[in-house]
C-alpha positions as CSV (number, residue, x, y, z in Angstrom):
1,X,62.7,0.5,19.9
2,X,65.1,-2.4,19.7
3,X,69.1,-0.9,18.3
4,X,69.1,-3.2,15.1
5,X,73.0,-2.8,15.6
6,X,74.5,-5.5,17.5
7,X,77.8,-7.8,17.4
8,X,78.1,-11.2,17.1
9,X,81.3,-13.3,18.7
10,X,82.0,-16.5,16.9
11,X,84.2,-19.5,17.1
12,X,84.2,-21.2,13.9
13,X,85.5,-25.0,13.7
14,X,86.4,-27.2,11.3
15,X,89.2,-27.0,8.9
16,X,89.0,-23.4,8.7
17,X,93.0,-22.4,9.2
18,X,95.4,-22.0,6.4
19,X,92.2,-21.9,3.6
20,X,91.7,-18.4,3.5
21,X,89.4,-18.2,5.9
22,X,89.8,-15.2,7.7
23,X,90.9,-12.9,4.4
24,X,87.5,-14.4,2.7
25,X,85.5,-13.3,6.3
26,X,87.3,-9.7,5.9
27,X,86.2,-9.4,2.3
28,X,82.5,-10.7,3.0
29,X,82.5,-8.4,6.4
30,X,83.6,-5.4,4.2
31,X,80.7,-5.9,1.3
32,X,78.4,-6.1,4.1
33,X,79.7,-3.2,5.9
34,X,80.6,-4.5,9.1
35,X,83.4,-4.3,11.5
36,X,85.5,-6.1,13.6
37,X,87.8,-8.9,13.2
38,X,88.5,-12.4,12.8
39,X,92.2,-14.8,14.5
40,X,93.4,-17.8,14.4
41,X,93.3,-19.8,17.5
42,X,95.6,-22.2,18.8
43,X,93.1,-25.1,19.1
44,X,92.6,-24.7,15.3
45,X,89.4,-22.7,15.6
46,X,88.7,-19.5,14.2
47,X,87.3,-16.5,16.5
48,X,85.4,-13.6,14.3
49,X,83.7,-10.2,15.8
50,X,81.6,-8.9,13.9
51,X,79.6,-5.5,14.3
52,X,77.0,-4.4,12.0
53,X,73.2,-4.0,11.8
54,X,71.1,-7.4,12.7
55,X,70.3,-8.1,8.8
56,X,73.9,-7.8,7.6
57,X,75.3,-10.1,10.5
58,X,72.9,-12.7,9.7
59,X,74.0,-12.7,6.1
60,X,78.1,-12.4,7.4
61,X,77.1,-15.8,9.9
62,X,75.0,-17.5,7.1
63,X,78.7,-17.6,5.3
64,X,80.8,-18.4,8.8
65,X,78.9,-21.7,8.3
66,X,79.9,-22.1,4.7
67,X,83.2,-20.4,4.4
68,X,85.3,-20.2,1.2
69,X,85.9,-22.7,-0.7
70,X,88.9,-24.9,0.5
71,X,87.3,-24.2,3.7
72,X,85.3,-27.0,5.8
73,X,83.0,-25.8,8.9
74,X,81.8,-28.3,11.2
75,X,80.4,-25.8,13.6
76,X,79.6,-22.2,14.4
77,X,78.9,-21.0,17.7
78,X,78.0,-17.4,19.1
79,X,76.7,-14.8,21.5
80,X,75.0,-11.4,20.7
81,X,76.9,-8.8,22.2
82,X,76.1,-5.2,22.8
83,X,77.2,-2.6,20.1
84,X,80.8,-1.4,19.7
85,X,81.9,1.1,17.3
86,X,84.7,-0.5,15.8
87,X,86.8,0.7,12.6
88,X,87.0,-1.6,9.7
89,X,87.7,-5.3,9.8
90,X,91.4,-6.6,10.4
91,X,92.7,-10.1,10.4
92,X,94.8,-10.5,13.3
């Protein structure tokens, strides 16, 4: 049987820096319970691991594409990468 546990590395683009991005990602990871954690790059990206069951992720990635509400997310992109057991979810 397929381990429906699984992280997911993402680089979010758009205007995604200095909108609360990353706090809002930690609140929605945190509801969802899933861990990891979410930086600022310095091309102006955002770069988000998240670890967590295959449903929850889906739900956490269906909001990387949204983001909060000042936010503005012209594209997503990510790999599935094999479980880690990570502790909660910092912004760093």
């Amino acid at each position: 049987m397929m381990d429906s546990r699984i992280c997911l590395h993402c680089y979010v683009s758009g205007k995604v820096q200095g909108v609360w991005y990353r706090a809002s990602a930690k609140e929605q990871a945190e509801r969802l319970h899933i861990t990891g954690w979410a930086r600022n790059l310095p091309d102006g990206r955002v770069e988000v691991l998240a670890c967590g069951s295959r449903e929850n992720l889906m739900q956490l990635f269906e909001w990387l594409k949204r983001g909060p509400q000042l936010a503005s997310v012209t594209e997503v992109t990510h790999e599935e990468l094999p479980w880690q057991d990570l502790q909660g979810f910092e912004t760093l």
